[in-house]
C-alpha positions in Angstrom: 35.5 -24.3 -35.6 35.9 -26.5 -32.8 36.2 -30.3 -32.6 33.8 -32.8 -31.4 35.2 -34.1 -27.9 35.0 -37.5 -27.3 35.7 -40.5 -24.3 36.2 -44.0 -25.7 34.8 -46.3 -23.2 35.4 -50.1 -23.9 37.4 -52.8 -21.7 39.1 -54.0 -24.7 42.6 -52.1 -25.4 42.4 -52.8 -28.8 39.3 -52.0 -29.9 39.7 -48.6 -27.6 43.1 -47.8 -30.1 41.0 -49.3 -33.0 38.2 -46.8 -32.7 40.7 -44.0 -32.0 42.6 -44.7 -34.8 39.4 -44.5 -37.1 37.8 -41.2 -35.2 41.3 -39.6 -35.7 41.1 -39.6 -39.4 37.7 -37.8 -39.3 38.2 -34.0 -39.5 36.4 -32.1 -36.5 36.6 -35.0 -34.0 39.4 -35.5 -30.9 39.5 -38.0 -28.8 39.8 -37.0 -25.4 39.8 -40.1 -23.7 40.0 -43.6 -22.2 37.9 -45.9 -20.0 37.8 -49.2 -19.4 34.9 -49.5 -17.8 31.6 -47.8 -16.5 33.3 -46.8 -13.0 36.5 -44.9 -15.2 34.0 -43.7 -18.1 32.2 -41.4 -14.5 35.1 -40.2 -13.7 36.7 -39.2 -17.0 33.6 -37.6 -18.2 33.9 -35.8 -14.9 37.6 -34.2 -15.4 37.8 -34.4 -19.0 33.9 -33.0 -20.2 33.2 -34.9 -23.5 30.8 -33.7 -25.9 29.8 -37.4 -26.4 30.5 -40.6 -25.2 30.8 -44.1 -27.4 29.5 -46.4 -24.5 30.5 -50.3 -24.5 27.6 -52.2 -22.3 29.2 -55.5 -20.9 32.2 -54.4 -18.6 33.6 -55.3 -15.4 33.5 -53.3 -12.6 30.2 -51.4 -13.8 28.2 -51.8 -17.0 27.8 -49.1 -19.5 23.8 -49.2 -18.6 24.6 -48.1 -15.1 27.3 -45.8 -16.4 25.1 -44.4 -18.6 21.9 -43.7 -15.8 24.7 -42.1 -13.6 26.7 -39.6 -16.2 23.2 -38.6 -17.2 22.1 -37.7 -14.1 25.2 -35.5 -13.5 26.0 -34.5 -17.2 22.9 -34.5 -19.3 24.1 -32.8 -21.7 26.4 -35.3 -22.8 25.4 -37.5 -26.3 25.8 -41.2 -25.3 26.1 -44.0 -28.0 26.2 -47.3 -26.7 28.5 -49.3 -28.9 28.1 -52.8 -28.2 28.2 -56.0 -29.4 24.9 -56.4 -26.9 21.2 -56.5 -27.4 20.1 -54.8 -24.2 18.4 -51.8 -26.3 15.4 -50.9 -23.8 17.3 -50.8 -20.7 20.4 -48.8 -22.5 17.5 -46.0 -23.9 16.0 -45.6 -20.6 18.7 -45.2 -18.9 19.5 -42.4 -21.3 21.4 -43.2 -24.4 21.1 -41.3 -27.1 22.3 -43.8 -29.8 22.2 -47.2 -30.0 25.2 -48.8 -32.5 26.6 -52.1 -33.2 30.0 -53.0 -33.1 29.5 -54.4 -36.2 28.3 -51.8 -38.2 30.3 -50.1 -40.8 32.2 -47.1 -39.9 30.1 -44.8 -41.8 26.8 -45.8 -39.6 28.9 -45.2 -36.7 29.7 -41.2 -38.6 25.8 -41.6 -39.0 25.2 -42.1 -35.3 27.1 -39.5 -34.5 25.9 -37.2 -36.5 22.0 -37.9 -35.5 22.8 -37.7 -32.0 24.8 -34.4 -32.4 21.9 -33.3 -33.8 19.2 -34.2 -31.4 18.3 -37.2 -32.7 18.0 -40.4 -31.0 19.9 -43.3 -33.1 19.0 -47.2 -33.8 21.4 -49.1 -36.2 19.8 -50.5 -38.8 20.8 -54.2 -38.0 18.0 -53.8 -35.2 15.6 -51.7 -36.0 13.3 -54.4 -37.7 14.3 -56.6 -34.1 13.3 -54.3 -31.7 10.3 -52.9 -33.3 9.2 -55.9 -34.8 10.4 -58.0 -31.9 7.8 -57.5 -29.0 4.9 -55.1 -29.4 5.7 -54.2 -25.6 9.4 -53.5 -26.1 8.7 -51.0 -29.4 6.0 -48.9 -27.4 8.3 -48.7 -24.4 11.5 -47.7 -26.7 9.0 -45.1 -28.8 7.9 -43.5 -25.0 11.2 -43.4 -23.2 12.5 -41.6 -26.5 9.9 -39.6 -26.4 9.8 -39.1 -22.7 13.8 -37.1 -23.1 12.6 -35.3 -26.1 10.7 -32.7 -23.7 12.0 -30.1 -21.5 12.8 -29.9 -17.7 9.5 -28.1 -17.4 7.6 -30.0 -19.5 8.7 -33.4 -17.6 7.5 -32.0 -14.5 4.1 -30.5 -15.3 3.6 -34.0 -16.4 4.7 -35.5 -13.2 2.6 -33.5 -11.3 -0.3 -34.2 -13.3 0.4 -38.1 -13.0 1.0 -37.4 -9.3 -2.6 -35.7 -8.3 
């Protein structure tokens, strides 16, 4: 069977070895990769081809949202998580996340992210689920569409579009 390839992207070293260290110990996943930022995390998902991508949002050089939109656009077959200490939740799902986890979360709801993602599911830690769907009635609907939005095919996005468009 063959292991789950993944690209750490965070600008802190230590959490980068942190998380590594932790993934390492899980049987079926390998850590492909490094970046310290949004610009690196394009280019190494370029060369290296991850399976799925644990996404920090606030970095220098580029952010993980725009890192995200971009590797998406190129790679959409890729599983993003963001991993973040961050409450930017709508912007990081439209641009194309497939999970959304908190650096704070236990380890085994970061397995649990993966695993939902991996499995074509979109993930919300529970630390924010009641915040962002209880948070703003306009922010819930948007979150529920977007998701919804990625959930259909190619074809099905663009018989839509063309409906919209006459």
């Amino acid at each position: 069977m063959s292991k789950l390839k993944i690209l750490i992207v965070d600008d802190y070293p230590i959490f980068r070895a942190g998380l590594r260290e932790i993934l390492s110990k899980i049987p079926g996943f390998e850590v492909i990769g490094e970046a310290a930022n949004g610009q690196l995390a394009i280019e190494k998902a370029r060369q290296l081809k991850p399976q799925l991508i644990l996404m920090d949002l606030a970095m220098p050089i580029m952010n993980g949202i725009e890192a995200i939109r971009i590797i998406k656009q190129h790679q959409s077959t890729i599983k993003i998580i963001a991993l973040t200490a961050q409450y930017h939740v709508e912007a990081t799902l439209a641009a194309g996340a497939d999970g959304y986890a908190l650096k704070d979360d236990s380890s085994l709801k970061l397995l649990t992210a993966i695993d939902s993602v991996m499995n074509g599911q979109i993930y919300l830690s529970p630390s924010i689920c009641n915040t962002v769907l209880n948070g703003s009635p306009g922010n819930s609907a948007h979150i529920r569409s977007a998701a919804s939005w990625r959930r259909l095919s190619e074809q099905e996005r663009k018989k839509i579009t063309n409906i919209a468009e006459d």
